[in-house]
Each structure stands twice: as structure tokens, then as C-alpha cells.
C-alpha positions as a LaTeX table, in Angstrom:
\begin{tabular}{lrrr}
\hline
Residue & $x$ (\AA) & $y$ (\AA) & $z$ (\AA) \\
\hline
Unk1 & 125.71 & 80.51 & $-152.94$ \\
Unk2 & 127.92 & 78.46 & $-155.50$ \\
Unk3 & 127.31 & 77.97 & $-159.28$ \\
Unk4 & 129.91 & 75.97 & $-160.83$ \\
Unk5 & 132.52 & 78.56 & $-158.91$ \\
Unk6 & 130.95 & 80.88 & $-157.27$ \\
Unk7 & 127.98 & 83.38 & $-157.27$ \\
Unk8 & 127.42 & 86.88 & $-156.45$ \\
Unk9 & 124.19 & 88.89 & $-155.95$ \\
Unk10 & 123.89 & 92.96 & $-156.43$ \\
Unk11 & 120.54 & 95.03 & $-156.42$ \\
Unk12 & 120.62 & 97.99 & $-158.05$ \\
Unk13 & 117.90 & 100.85 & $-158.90$ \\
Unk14 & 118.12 & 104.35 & $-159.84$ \\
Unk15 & 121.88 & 104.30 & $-158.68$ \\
Unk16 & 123.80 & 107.05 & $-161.33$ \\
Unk17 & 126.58 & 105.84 & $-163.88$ \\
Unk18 & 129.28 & 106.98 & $-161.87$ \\
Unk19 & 127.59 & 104.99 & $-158.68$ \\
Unk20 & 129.60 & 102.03 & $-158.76$ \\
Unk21 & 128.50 & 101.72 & $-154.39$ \\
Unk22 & 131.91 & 101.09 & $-152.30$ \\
Unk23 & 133.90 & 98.42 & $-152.44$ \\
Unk24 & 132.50 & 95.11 & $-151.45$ \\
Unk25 & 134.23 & 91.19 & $-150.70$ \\
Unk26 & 136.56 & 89.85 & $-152.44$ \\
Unk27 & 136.16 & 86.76 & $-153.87$ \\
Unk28 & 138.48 & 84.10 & $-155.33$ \\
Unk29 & 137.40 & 82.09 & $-157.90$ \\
Unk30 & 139.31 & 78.79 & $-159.41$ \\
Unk31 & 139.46 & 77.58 & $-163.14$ \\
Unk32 & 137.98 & 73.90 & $-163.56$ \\
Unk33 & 140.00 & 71.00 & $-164.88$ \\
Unk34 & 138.64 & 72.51 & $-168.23$ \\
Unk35 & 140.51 & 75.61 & $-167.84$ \\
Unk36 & 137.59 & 77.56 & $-167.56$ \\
Unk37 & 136.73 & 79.75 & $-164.41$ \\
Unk38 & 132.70 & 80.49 & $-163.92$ \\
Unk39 & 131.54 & 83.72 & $-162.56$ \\
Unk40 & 128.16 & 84.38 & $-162.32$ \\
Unk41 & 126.37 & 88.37 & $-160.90$ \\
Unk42 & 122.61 & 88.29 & $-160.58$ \\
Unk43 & 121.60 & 91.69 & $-160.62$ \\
Unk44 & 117.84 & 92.19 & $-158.58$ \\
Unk45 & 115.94 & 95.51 & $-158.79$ \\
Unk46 & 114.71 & 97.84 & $-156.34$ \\
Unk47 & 117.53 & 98.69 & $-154.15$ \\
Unk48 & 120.84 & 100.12 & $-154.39$ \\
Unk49 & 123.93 & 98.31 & $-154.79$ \\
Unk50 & 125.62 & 98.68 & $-151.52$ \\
Unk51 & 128.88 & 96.39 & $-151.95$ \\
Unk52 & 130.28 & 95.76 & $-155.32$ \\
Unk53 & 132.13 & 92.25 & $-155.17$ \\
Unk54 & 135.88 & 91.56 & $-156.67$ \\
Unk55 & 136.38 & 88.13 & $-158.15$ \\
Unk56 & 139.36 & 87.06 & $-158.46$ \\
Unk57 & 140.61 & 84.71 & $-161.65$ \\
Unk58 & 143.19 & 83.11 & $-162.59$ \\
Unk59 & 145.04 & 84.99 & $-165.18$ \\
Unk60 & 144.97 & 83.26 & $-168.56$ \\
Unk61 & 142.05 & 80.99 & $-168.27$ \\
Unk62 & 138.37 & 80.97 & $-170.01$ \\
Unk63 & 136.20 & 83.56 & $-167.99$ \\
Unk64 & 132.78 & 82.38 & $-168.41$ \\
Unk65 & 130.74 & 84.93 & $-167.04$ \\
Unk66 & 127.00 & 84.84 & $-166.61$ \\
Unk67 & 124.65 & 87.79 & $-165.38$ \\
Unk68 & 121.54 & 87.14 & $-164.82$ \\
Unk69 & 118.38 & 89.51 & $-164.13$ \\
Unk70 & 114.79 & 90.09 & $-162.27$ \\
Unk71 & 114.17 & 92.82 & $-165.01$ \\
Unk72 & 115.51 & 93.34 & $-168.79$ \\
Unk73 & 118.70 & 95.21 & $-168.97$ \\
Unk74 & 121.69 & 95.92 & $-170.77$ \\
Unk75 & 124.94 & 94.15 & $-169.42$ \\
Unk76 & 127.76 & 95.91 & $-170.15$ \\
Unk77 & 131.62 & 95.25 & $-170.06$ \\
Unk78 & 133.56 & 98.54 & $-171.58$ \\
Unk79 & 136.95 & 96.69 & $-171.26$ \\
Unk80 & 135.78 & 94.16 & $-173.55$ \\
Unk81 & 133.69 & 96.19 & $-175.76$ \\
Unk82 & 130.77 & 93.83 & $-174.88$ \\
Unk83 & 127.12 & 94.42 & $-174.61$ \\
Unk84 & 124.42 & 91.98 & $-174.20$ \\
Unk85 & 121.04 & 92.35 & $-173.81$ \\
Unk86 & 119.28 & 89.82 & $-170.80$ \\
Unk87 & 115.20 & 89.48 & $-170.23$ \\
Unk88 & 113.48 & 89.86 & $-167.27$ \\
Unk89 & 114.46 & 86.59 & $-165.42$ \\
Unk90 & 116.91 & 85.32 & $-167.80$ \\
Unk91 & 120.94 & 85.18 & $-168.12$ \\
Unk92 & 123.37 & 85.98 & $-170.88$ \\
Unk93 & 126.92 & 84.32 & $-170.79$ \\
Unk94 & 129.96 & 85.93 & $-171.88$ \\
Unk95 & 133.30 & 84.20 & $-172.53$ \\
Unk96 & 136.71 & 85.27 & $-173.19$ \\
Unk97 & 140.44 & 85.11 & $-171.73$ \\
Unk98 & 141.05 & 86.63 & $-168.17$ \\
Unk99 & 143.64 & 89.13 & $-168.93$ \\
Unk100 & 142.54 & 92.07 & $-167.51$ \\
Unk101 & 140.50 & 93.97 & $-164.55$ \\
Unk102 & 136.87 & 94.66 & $-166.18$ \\
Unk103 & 134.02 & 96.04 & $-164.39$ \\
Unk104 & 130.34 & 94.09 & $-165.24$ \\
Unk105 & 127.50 & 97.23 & $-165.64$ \\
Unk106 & 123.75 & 97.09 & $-166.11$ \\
Unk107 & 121.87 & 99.66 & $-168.38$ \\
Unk108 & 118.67 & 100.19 & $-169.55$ \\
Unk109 & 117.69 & 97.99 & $-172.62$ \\
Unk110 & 119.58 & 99.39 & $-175.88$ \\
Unk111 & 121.88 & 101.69 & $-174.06$ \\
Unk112 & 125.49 & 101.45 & $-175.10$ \\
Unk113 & 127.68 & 103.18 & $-171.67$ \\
Unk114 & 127.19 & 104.58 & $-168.25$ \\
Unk115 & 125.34 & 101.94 & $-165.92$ \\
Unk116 & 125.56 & 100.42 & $-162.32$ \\
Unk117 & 128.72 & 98.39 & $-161.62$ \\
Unk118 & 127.33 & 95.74 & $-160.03$ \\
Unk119 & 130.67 & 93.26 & $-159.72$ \\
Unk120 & 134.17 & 93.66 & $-161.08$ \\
Unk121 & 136.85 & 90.58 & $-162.20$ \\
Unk122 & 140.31 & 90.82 & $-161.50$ \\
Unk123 & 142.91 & 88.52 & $-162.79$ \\
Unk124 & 145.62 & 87.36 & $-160.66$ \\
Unk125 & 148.33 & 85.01 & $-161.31$ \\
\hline
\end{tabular}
């Protein structure tokens, strides 16, 4: 499915911190005339995460990253120091410049490390 870019769908429940699953596609998404490249992970409960997607960005631009969630959780991104709380069956949207590899995590409401990778971004020239 596309949103503005692309979308990417992980499941995750009772999968340990250090569970990020194996390595899943890879992805490559493209910055808009804007210069700002749209991610979006929507994270659904009740089963593990099995494949965690790469999405590749173009180095540089706006990363405008959206998770969104069947159940309130914690999003995490340690590279960026970032976390934002999402309600059951809403989104939060992150941006920032696409400099580095960051993972995107989800927690349990208030809860400030560990989590399930569910998707990672990767900058690439």
C-alpha cells in the first residue's frame, strides 16, 4: 500500500527488546518536489513481527515519518532521542533531516528504551 511514498505494516506482541525479527524488504522511498520523503509503519497487535522492513531515503531531505497503531504505545527512535506517545488507532508524525540509519521501536505507554523494532530508515545518497 502507498501513502504519500510508501507504507509499511509490522505486528508485533510480546516480542523481547532485543527481538528486532530478521531482516525483512527493502524499500526505496523518494523525496517529493517539497524535499520531503514520507514514511509511514503501522504497527498491529497480536502477532510477532516476522520481517522488519528497510526504507531507504534520500540522504539530506525532510523524513516525515508517521507510525501509526491498533493499540496505545510508545514509539521510539534512540538515534534521534525521540519518543512519542500514539493512541489506540491513532498516528504520531515525526520530522527531521535523513542523515543517519535509525531504527523505529514500539514500547509500552511511558516507557523510555527497549521495544520491538518494527521498521528501520536508511539514508542513501
Amino acid at each position: 500500500m502507498l501513502l504519500a511514498g510508501m507504507l509499511v505494516t509490522a505486528t508485533a506482541c510480546g516480542v523481547p527488546a532485543a527481538g528486532a525479527g530478521p531482516a525483512g524488504p527493502t524499500i526505496v522511498a523518494t523525496a517529493g518536489a517539497d524535499g520531503m520523503t514520507p514514511v509511514r509503519f503501522e504497527h498491529r497487535s497480536g502477532e510477532p513481527v516476522e520481517a522488519v522492513p528497510t526504507v531507504i531515503v534520500p540522504r539530506g531531505t525532510t523524513l516525515v515519518l508517521t507510525v501509526g497503531s491498533d493499540v496505545a504505545r510508545r514509539v521510539l527512535i534512540p538515534e534521534q532521542g525521540r519518543a512519542v506517545d500514539v493512541t489506540a488507532g491513532g498516528t504520531v508524525t515525526v520530522r527531521f533531516i535523513a542523515l543517519g540509519t535509525l531504527s523505529v521501536r514500539v514500547t509500552e505507554p511511558g516507557a523510555d528504551d527497549g521495544g520491538t523494532v518494527i521498521g528501520r530508515v536508511q539514508p542513501r545518497h
